[in-house]
C-alpha positions in Angstrom: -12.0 -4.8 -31.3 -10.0 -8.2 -30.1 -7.5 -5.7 -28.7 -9.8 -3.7 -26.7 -11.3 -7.1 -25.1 -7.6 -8.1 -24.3 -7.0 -4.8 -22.8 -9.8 -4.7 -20.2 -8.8 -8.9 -19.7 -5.5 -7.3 -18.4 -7.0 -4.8 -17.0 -9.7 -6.7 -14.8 -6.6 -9.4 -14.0 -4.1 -6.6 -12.8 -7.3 -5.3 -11.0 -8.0 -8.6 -8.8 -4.4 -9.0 -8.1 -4.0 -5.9 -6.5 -6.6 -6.5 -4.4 -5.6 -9.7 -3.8 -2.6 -8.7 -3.0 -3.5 -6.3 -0.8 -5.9 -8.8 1.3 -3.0 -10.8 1.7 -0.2 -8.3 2.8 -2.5 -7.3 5.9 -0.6 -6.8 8.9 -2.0 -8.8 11.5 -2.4 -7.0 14.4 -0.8 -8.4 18.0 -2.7 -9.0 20.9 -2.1 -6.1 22.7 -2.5 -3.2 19.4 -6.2 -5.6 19.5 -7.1 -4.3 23.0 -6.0 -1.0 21.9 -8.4 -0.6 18.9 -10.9 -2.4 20.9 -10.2 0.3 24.0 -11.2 3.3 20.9 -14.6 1.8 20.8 -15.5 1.9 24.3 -14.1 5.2 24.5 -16.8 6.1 21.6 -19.4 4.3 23.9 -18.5 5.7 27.2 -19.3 9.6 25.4 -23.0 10.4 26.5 -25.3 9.2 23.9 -27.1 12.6 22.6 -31.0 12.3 21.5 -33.9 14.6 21.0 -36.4 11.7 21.2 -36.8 8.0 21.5 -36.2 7.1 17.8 -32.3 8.7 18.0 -31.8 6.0 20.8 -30.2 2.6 19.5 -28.1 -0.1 20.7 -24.4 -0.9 19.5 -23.7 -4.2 19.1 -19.9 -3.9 19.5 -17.8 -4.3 21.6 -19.4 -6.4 24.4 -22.4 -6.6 25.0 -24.8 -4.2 24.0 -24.6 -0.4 25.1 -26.5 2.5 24.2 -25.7 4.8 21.4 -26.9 7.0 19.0 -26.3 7.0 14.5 -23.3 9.3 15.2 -21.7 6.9 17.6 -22.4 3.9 15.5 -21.1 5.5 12.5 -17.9 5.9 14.4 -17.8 2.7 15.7 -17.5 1.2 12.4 -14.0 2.0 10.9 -12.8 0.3 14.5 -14.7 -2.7 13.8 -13.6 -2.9 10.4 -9.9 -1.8 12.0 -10.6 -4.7 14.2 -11.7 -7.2 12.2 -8.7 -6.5 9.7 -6.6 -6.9 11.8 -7.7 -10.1 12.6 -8.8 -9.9 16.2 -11.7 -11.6 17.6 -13.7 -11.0 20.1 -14.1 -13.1 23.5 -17.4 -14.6 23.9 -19.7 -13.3 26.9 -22.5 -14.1 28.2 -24.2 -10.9 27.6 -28.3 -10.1 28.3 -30.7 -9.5 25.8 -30.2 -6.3 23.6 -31.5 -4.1 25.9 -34.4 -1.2 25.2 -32.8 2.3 25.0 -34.9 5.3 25.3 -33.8 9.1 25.5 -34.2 10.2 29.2 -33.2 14.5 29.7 -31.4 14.5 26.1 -29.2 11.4 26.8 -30.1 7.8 25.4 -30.4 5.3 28.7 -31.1 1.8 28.9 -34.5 0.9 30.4 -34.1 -1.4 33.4 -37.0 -3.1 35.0 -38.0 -2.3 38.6 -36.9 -5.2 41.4 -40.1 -5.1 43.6 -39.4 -6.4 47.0 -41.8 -7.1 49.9 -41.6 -4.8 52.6 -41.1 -6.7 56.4 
């Protein structure tokens, strides 16, 4: 019994090291391989966002500022985040609007702008 508990002691130890490990041997990416992954993602983003109705429509929240997308698009924005983030790239602060409202317009999510009124002369 006292040798089975020290087994899964090693065990759990080797376990954490290796991930430890791991962690620490991550290549940190240069600037440059950063605006590549980063360049991915808005290639993901600049594909037409498909929807049958309003509810498909949603907004990413990476990179940038908000943009419209759809489930498929954010679930392939995600291993480039995580890419990103590992990496150990950050992301430059903008001033971005509020998270816009999307809404599916002829089968393609679109962001819903406000109309300017002007006064006519």
């Amino acid at each position: 019994m006292v040798r089975t508990h020290r087994l899964l002691a090693a065990s759990a130890l080797l376990s954490t090291l290796i991930v430890i490990g791991g962690a620490c041997g991550k290549k940190k990416l240069e600037p440059n391989e950063c605006n590549q992954v980063r360049g991915k993602a808005f290639a993901v983003l600049n594909e037409a966002a498909n929807c049958k109705s309003d509810k498909d429509c949603l907004a990413s929240n990476w990179p940038g500022c908000a943009h419209e997308a759809n489930q498929d698009m954010l679930d392939r924005l995600k291993p480039i985040k995580d890419e990103f983030e590992a990496g150990g790239c950050a992301e430059t602060k903008q001033d971005c609007p509020k998270t816009p409202d999307v809404f599916c317009n002829q089968y393609v999510c679109e962001k819903r702008t406000q109309a300017i009124r002007t006064e006519q002369p």
